[in-house]
Phi, psi and omega in degrees: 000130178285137182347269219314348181280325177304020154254343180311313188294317200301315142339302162312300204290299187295350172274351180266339175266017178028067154024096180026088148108329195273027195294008172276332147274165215251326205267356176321179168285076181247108168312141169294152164287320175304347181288309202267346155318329170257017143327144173208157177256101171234132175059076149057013154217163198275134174237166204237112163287147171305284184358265187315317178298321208247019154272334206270000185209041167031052168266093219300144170235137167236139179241128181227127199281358174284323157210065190014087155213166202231150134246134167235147167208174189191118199030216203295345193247154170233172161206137183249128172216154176226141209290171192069337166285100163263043176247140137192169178302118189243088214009042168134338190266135165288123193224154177237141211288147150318317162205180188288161185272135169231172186274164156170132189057033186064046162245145175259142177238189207206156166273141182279342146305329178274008184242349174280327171262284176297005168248236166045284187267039163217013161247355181079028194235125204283154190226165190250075181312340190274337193291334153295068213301104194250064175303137143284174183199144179280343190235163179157164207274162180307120182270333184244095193208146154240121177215006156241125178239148179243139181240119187260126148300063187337126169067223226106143132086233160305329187254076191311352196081211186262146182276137145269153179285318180290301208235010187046031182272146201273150189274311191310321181291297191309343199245347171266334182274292171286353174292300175286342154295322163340278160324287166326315185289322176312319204247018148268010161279351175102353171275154183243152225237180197220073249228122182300298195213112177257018190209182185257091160212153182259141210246124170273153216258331147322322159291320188290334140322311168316299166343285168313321183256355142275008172248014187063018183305161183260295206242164178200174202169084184249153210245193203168153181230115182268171186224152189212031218351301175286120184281336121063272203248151192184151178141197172258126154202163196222142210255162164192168214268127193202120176284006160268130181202189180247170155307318179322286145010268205298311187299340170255019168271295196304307173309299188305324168266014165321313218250047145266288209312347189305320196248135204280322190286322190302121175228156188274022201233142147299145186307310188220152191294117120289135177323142176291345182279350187290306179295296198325309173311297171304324180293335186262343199268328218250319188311289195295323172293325177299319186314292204314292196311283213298358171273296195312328198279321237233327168314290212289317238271308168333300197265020162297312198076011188254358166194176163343221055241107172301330161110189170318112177211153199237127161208174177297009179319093219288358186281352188253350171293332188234050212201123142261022186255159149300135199240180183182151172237072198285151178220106192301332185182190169216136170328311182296333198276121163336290189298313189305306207257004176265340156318282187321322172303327203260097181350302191278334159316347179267278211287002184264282165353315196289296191291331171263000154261357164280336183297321175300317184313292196304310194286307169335287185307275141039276177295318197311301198273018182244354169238005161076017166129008172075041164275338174209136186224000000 
């Protein structure tokens, strides 16, 4: 017998006492026994699938896997929650769950604090709080943990990126050479790493999201070698997706999203239209962690002493735009720069640069999960 069937009487006897005085009424909350037969105890709480809870009270549900999010509705009210999120949208407004919603075994599963207060009260179905056996448990695997990064190796293939003027070194070579050193540290730190591109190929940058959002990733983390019209300018930065942004900015969203047009199949459009409210959601919760990573990224680099840091800068970047993990962009330097790019030449110098954004990558993770999502710090 599975635990959760041992609540059933207790379930019953209170739906047959219409809970003190209310046996006339239908609508409280008496769970299917298959909802709570597919119960699971994840990190010391009881989760519920959605699917099945909003078959069972005739709620609509919609799912869209691209970036793992649910609307759910029932007449005039909704709710948007996204797996990993403990934020979500309550018929436009943000509120946040005691705990995240999460995927598991391509299902969403829901906390049973959300199905007593925000599904009850904000779809209209009234709930029996007691009916629901909210077993705690001491053990459970970590909910707020990073242990997959996916690292895009900026350009390929057809598409070189950017030259240098002096010594002609290709953006394309460079940025696949530091991505797999990249990688190794990472993943001799215990993290496992996912790569967009291990070779000189060319990757249309709608795959290179997909990459990112189909891989259980934690992190995305895409390098780059800047350019410039000002020979000028140099230095380091890392980028993350904000509609505040510059000229600079914007011109180097128009190079970097160039290789959307390389492929007559490749569109700057998502595979299915999403809702705004989907993305908004995916954007607010992902927004503040890319800021934290790309400082923490921008921290190590500063305090390496090995270049510049131009700092933190938010632009449009479509690799960061269509990624539903916290993202980031980095540009190791820039080509154009004279001085820069006789730098850029130097094995050890890359690889000293490589080892100080995997030090920013650790310490971010690190902090992340030692402050549970940065809720206390």
């Amino acid at each position: 017998m599975k635990p959760y069937n041992r609540y059933l009487p207790i379930i019953l006897l209170i739906a047959s006492l219409g809970l003190a005085g209310c046996a006339s009424q239908s609508a409280y909350f008496r769970p299917d026994p298959s909802v709570l037969d597919s119960a699971r105890i994840i990190s010391g709480v009881q989760y519920i699938p959605l699917e099945k809870l909003c078959g069972s009270y005739d709620v609509r549900y919609k799912w869209d896997g691209y970036i793992n999010t649910a609307k759910i509705e029932k007449g005039r009210n909704e709710i948007v929650l996204r797996a990993g999120s403990g934020t979500i949208l309550v018929n436009g407004a943000h509120k946040k769950m005691k705990s995240p919603a999460v995927l598991s075994s391509g299902q969403m599963y829901v906390p049973v604090s959300f199905v007593n207060r925000d599904f009850g009260d904000m779809l209209g179905v009234k709930t029996a709080r007691e009916a629901i056996p909210q077993e705690v448990v001491a053990e459970g695997p970590k909910i707020y943990r990073i242990s997959t990064v996916v690292i895009d190796a900026g350009h390929g293939g057809k598409d070189p990126g950017a030259t240098g003027r002096r010594f002609r070194l290709r953006e394309k070579s460079m940025t696949l050479s530091i991505a797999k050193k990249l990688g190794s540290i990472l993943e001799r730190s215990g993290m496992r790493v996912v790569y967009t591109r291990k070779n000189d190929n060319f990757i249309p940058l709608p795959k290179r999201s997909d990459v990112a959002n189909n891989a259980g990733a934690d992190l995305f983390v895409s390098v780059h070698i800047n350019a410039s019209r000002s020979k000028s300018l140099n230095g380091f930065e890392c980028y993350y997706l904000s509609d505040a942004t510059d000229d600079n900015a914007r011109a180097l969203e128009a190079f970097e999203d160039s290789s959307v047009s390389m492929n007559e199949k490749a569109t700057a459009e998502h595979s299915r239209q999403l809702d705004k409210t989907l993305w908004d959601l995916a954007l607010t919760e992902n927004r503040t962690e890319s800021s934290e990573l790309a400082n923490y990224i921008c921290d190590s680099v500063e305090a390496g002493r090995e270049a510049d840091v131009r700092g933190v800068r938010t632009a449009r970047f479509y690799v960061l735009k269509h990624t539903n993990i916290p993202s980031v962009l980095v540009e190791i330097g820039y080509l154009s720069n004279r001085s820069e790019e006789a730098k850029l030449k130097d094995p050890a110098y890359l690889d000293r640069m490589t080892e100080l954004v995997a030090g920013g990558i650790l310490k971010y993770k690190k902090e992340y999960e030692r402050t549970e999502g940065f809720s206390h710090r």
